[in-house]
C-alpha positions in Angstrom: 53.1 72.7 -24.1 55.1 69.9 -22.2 57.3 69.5 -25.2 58.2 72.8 -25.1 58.9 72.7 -21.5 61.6 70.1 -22.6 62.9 71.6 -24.8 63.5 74.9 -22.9 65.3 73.2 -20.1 67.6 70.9 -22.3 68.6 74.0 -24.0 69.6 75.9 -21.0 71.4 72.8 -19.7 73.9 72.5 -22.9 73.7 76.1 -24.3 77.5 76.4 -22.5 78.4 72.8 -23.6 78.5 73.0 -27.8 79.3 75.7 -30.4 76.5 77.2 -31.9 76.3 74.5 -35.2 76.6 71.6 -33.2 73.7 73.2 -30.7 71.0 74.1 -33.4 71.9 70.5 -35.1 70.7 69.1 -31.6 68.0 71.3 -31.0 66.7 70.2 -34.7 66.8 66.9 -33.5 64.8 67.2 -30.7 62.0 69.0 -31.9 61.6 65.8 -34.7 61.6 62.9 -31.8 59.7 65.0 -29.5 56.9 66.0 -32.1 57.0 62.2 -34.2 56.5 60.4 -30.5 53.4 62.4 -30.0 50.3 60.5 -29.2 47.2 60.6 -31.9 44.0 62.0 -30.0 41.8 59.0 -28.7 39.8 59.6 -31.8 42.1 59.6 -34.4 42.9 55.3 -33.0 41.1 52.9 -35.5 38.9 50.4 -33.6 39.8 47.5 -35.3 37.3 45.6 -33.1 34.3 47.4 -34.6 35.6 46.9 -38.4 34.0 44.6 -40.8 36.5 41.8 -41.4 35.9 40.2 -45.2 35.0 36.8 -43.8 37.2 33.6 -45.3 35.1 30.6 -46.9 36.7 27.3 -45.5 39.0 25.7 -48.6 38.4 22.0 -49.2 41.2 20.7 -50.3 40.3 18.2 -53.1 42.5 15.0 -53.3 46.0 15.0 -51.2 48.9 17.2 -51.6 51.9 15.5 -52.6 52.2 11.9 -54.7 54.4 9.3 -53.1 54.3 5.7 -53.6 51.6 3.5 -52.9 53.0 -0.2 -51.2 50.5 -3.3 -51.9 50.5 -6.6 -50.7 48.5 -8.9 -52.0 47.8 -12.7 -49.2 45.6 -15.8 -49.5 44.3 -18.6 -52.0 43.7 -18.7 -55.4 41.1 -15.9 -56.0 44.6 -13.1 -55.1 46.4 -15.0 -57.3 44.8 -14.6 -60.1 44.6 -18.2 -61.1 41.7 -18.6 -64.2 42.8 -15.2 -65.7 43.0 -16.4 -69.5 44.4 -12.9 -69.5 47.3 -13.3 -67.5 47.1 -10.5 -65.6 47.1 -11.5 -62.0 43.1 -11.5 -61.6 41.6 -8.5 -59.7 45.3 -7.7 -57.8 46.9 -6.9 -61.2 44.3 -4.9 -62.5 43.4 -3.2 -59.4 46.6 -2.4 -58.9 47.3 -1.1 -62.1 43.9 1.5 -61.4 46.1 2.6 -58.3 48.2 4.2 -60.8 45.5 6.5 -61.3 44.5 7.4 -57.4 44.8 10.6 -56.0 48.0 11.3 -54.6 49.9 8.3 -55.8 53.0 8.9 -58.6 53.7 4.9 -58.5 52.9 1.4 -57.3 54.6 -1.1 -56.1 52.9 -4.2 -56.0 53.8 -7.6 -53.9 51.6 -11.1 -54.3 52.2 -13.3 -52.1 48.9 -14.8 -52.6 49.4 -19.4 -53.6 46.6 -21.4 -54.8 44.8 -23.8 -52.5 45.9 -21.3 -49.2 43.7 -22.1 -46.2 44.0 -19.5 -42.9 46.2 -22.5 -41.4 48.4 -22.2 -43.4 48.0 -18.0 -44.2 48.9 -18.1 -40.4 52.2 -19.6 -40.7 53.3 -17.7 -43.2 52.9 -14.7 -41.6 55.7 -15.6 -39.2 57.9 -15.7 -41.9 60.5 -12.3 -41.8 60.2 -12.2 -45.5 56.5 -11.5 -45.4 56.4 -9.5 -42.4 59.1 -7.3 -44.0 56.7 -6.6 -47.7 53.6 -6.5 -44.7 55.8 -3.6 -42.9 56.4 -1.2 -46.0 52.4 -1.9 -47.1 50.0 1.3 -47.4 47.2 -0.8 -48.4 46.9 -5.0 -48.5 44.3 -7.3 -50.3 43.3 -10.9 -49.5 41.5 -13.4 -49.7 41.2 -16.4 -47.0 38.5 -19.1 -46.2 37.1 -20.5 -49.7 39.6 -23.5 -49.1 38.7 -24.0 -45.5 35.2 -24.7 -47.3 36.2 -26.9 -49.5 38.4 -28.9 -47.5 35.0 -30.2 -45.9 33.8 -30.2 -48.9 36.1 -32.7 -50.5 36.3 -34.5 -47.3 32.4 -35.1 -47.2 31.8 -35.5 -50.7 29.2 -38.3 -50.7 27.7 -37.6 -47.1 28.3 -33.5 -46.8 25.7 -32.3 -44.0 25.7 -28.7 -42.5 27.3 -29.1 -39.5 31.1 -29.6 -40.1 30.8 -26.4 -41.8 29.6 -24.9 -39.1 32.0 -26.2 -36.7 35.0 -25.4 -38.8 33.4 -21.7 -39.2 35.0 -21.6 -35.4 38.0 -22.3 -36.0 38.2 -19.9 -38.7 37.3 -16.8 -37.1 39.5 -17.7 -34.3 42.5 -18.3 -37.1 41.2 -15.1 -38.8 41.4 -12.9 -35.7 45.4 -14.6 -35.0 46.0 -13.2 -39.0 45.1 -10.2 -38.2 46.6 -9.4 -35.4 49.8 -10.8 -36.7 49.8 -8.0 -39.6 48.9 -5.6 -37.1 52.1 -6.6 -34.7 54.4 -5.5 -37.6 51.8 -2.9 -39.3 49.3 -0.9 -37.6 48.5 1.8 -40.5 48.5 -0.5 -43.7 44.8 -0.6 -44.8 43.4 -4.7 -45.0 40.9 -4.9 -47.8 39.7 -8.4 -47.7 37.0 -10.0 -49.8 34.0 -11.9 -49.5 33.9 -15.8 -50.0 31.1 -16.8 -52.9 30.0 -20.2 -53.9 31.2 -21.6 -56.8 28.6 -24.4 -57.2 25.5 -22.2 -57.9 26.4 -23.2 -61.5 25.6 -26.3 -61.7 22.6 -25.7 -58.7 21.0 -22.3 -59.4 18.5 -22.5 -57.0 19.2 -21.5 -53.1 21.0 -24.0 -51.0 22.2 -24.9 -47.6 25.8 -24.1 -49.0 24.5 -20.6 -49.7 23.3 -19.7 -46.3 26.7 -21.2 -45.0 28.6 -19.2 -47.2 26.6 -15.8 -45.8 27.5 -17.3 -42.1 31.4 -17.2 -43.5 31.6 -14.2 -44.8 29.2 -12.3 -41.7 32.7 -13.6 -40.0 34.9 -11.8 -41.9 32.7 -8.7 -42.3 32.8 -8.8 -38.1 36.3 -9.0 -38.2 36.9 -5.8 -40.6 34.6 -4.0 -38.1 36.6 -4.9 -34.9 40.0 -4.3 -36.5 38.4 -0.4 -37.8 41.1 0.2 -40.3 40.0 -2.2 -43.1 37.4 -2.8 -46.0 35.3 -5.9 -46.8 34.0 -6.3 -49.8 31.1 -8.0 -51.1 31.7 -10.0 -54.1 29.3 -12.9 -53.5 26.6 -12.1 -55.9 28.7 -11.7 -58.7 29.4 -15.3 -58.4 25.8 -15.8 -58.5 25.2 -18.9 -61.8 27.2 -18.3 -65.2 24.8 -16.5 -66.5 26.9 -13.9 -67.4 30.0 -16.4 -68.4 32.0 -15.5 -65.3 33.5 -18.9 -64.8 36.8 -20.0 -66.0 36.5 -23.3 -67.1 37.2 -25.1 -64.0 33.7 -23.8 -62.8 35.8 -22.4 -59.8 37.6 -19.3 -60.5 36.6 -16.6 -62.2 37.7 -15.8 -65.8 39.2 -12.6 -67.2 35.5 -11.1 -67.7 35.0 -12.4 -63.6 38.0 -10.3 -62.6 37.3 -7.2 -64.6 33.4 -7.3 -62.3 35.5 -8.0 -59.2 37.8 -5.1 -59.9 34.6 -2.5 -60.2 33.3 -3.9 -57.4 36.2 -3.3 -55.5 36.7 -0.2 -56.5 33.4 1.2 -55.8 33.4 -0.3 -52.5 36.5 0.7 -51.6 35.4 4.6 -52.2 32.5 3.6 -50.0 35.1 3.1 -47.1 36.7 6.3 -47.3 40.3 5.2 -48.6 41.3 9.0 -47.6 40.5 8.7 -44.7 41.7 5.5 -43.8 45.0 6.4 -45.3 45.1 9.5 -43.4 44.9 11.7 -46.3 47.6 10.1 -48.6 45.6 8.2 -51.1 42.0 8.4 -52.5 40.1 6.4 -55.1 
């Protein structure tokens, strides 16, 4: 009835103000704004409160996103190298890096080795204060070394014909201190870049195959490095002493030292499969995954 009302009133105000076209025109008009504005009865108002709302499993999103390239570095001695691949294909860096290609959310790799022979953490350490290095270390996603098997044998040659335990020991503190100063100089020009590091194994279980002193020391060594990939929280250690373990399984290259190509191919699955263990994703943040 208010409507109406309305109505009534408006057309008494204008009835002398507009010709009688222009007046039932307006008139038309009112009665459509008046009569669409009207309010719906309470009960005619959904409840959207009380409705069932079809309920939304999470998604997992499997892999990442988007591909993008994948940075590696490779630093250390010898076993980064590659040296004793018959192959010739850069040890366990060039084939690991060649099963990056592969990775989840990786369309290329761009590998760096700046691993040398003979390498001790001294000398790692100074060559991290080189620009060139710190600039490959700046644009690395992920980085793979090896340190601390020629700190070992520098005693070792040293004390050939009268080798006791202690040295070793000894030296062990200088090279977790020295270990430490390496990783915190990669971290002062790369705080994201994932540091996958391996274990040290001894070489001279084939010619002993029984336990030794040396083995134990070795463990002590690489519990070092393991504490270290624990405090630094965005690396991954990998265990590659048993491997190493005797030739029984002709993993030697014929220096007795290094690994052949059949010794790289085991350090590559190894690494692998320990390196899923670490959760690349997350590690990466969600960019890359084995």
């Amino acid at each position: 009835m208010e409507y109406w009302s309305i109505i009534t009133l408006l057309i008494l105000h204008i009835q002398g103000r507009f010709n009688m076209r222009k007046f039932f025109v307006l008139l038309f008009f009112l009665v459509t704004v008046l009569v669409g504005c009207r309010q719906l009865p309470v009960g005619d108002v959904p409840n959207f409160t009380e409705k069932d709302l079809p309920s939304i499993d999470p998604i997992e999103i499997k892999g990442t996103l988007f591909n993008k390239t994948l940075k590696v570095v490779g630093l250390g001695d010898s076993l980064t190298e590659g040296v004793g691949d018959e192959r010739q294909i850069s040890g366990y860096f060039g084939r690991l890096t060649a099963e990056m290609e592969n990775w989840a959310g990786v369309s290329d790799v761009q590998a760096v080795n700046a691993a040398k022979k003979g390498r001790r953490s001294d000398q790692l350490l100074n060559q991290l204060d080189h620009q060139a290095i710190q600039e490959e270390l700046k644009r690395s996603d992920i980085i793979l070394m090896t340190i601390g098997g020629n700190d070992v044998m520098k005693i070792i040659k040293r004390d050939l014909f009268k080798l006791r335990t202690e040295p070793f020991y000894d030296e062990l503190k200088g090279y977790e201190e020295r270990l430490e100063q390496i990783f915190t100089k990669i971290r002062s020009v790369n705080e994201e870049a994932v540091i996958i590091i391996g274990s040290l194994y001894n070489p001279f279980t084939v010619v002993a195959d029984e336990e030794t002193e040396l083995d134990h020391i070795i463990e002590s060594w690489n519990e070092v490095i393991e504490q270290q990939v624990v405090a630094d929280g965005q690396s991954c250690y990998i265990q590659v002493q048993d491997l190493f373990h005797s030739n029984d399984n002709l993993v030697y290259h014929t220096d007795f030292f290094h690994p052949n190509a059949k010794g790289y191919e085991q350090m590559t699955n190894r690494y692998i499969e320990m390196i899923n263990e670490c959760n690349l994703k997350k590690l990466t943040n969600g960019n890359f995954d084995v």
